[in-house]
PLY file of the C-alpha trace (Angstrom):
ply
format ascii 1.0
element vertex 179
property float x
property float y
property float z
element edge 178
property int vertex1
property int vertex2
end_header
69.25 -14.82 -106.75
67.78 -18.59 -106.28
69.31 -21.01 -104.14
70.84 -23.27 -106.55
70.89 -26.94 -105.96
71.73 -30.16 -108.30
69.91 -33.41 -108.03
72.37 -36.24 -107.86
71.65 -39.51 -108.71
73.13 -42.84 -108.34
71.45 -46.36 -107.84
68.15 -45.66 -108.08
67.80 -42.61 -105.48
67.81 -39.21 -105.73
69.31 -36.73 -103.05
69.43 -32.81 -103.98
72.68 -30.94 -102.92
72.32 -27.54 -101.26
74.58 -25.17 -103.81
77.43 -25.15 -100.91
77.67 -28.66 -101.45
78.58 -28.32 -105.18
81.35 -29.10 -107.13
83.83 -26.26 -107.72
87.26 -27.73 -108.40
87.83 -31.45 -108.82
86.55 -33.40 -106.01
86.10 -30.49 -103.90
83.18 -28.49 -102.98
82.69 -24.92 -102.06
82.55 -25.05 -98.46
85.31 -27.30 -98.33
87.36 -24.80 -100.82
86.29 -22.03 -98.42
87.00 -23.58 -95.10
90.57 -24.27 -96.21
90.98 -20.73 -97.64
90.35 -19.80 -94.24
92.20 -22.48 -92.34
95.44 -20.12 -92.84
93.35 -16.63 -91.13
92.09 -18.19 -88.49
95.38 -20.19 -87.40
96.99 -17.12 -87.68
94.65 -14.84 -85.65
94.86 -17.47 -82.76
98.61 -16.81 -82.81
98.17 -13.28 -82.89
95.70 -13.41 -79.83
98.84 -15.39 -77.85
100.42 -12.43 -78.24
97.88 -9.45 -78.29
94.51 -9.04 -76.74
91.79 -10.65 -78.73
90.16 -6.67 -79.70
94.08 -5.93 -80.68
93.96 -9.05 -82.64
90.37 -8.29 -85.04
92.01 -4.03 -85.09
94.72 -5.31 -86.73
93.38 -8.13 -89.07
90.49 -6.26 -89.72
92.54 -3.36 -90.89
94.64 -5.10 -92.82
91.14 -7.06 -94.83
90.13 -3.72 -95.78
93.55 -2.29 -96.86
93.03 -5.52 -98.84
90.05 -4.70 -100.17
90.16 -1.71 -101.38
93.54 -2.38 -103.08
91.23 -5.46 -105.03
88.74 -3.71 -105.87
90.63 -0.51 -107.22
91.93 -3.24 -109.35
89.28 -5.80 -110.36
86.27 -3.73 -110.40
87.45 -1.29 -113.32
85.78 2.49 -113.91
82.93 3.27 -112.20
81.44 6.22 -113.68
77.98 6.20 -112.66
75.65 4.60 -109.87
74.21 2.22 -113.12
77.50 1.08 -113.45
77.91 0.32 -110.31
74.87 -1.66 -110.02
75.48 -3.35 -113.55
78.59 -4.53 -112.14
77.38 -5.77 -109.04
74.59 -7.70 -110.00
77.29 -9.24 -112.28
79.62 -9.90 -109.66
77.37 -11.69 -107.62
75.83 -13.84 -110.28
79.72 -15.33 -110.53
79.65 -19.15 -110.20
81.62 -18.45 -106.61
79.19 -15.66 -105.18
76.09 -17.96 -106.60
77.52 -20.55 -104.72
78.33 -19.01 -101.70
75.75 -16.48 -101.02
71.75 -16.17 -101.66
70.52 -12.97 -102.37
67.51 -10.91 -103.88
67.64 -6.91 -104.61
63.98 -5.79 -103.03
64.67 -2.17 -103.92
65.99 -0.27 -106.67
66.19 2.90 -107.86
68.69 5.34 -110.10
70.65 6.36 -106.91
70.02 3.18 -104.77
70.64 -0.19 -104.60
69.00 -2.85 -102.01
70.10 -6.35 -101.49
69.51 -8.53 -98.64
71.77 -11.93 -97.96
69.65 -14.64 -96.77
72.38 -17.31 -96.66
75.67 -17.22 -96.27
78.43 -19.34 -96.44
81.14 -17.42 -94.67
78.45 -16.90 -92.04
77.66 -20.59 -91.50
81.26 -21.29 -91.33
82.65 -18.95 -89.20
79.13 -19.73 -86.54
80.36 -23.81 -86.85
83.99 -22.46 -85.37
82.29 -20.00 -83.16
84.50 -17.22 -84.74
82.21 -14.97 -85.67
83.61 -11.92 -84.40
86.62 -12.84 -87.24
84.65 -13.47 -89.33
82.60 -10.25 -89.17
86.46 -8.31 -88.88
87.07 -9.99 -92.15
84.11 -10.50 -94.17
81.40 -8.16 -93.20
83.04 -4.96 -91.99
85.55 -4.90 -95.32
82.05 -4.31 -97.38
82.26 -0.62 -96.35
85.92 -0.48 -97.34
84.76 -1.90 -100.82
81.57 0.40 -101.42
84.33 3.28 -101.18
86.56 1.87 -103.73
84.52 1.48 -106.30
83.33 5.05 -106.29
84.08 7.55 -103.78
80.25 8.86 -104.26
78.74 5.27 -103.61
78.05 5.06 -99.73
77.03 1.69 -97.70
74.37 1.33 -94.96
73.89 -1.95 -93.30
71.86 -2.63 -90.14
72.41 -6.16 -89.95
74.07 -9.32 -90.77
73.67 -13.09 -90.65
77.15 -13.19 -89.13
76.08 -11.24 -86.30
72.59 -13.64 -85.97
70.38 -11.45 -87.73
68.01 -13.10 -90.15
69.89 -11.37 -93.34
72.82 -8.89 -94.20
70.68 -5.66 -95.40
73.31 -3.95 -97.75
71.44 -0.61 -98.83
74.28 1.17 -101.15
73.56 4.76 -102.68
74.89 7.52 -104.80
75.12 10.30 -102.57
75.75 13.81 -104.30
0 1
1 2
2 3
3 4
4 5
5 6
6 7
7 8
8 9
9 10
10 11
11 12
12 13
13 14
14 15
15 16
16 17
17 18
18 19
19 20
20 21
21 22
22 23
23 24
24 25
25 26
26 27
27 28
28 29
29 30
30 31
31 32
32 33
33 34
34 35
35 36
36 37
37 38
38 39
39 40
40 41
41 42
42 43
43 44
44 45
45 46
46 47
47 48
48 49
49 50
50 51
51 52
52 53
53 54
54 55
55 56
56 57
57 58
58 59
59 60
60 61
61 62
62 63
63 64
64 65
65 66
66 67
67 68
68 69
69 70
70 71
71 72
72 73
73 74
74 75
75 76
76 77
77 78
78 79
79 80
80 81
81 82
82 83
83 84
84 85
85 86
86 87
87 88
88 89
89 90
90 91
91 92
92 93
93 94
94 95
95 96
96 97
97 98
98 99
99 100
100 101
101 102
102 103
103 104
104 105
105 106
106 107
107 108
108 109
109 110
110 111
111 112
112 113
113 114
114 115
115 116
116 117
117 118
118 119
119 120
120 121
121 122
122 123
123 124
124 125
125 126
126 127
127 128
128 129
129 130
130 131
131 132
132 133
133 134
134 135
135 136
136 137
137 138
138 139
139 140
140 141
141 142
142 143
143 144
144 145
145 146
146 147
147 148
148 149
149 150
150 151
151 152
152 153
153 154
154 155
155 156
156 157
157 158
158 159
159 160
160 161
161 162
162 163
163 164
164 165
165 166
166 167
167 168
168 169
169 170
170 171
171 172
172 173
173 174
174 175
175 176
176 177
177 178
């Protein structure tokens, strides 16, 4: 997947916005849409860590993203038979105007029981790095990607070495059908 951006233009110049800058509901772009999604999390994680440790705090959030998403994805992502659906569906899913918008990706491997992507931008990374919450933001968006490989198939397995949240120079997401 391509970064995406859209040339704007108004009296007489012309200024490209990156895709996080785009539109996605009326005035309101997709980092805005996504900071104020998380506005709510991260208020109430600093209450939480008033009254619990800070680990005690990310256990308990963390478990409760992936309870989360797992319950989702049960529901959204529909029958997975085979490892072809599975890929089918998520090169769908993250050619969605949000995921477009939000992350930018490209699948460097292949196969009939694997599937290789590798996020070199991210917008929940960027983000959470501005409010120097990146250990949240890891409890809630990168660690729940294991939780989500198992619900859509309880063959599909997820290895991941790195991730932008955790300053590496991409997330490498290597799924596969294991027998």
């Amino acid at each position: 997947m391509q970064k995406t951006s859209r040339t704007v233009l108004g009296k007489g110049m012309r200024k490209s916005l990156h895709k996080f800058q785009e539109r996605m509901i009326s005035e309101m772009t997709y980092e805005q849409y996504f900071r104020d999604r998380c506005h709510e999390m991260i208020c109430l994680a600093r209450e939480l860590e008033q009254l619990l440790c800070r680990n005690k705090t990310l256990e308990v959030m963390g478990r409760a993203r992936e309870k989360y998403i797992l319950e989702l994805t049960k529901k959204e992502r529909g029958l997975i038979r085979n490892f072809e659906d599975f890929k089918a569906s998520e090169k769908t899913e993250n050619a969605s105007p949000y995921f477009s918008h939000t992350l930018t990706l490209t699948y460097p491997e292949e196969t009939s029981d694997r599937l290789t992507l590798h996020v070199t931008e991210c917008l929940w990374a960027k983000v959470f790095k501005e409010i120097n919450a990146t250990d949240l933001g890891y409890v809630l968006f990168c660690q729940p990607d294991f939780a989500y490989a198992k619900a859509c198939h309880p063959k599909i397995k997820m290895r991941r070495t790195k991730t932008l949240m955790q300053g590496d120079d991409c997330c490498n997401h290597t799924f596969y059908w294991e027998e």
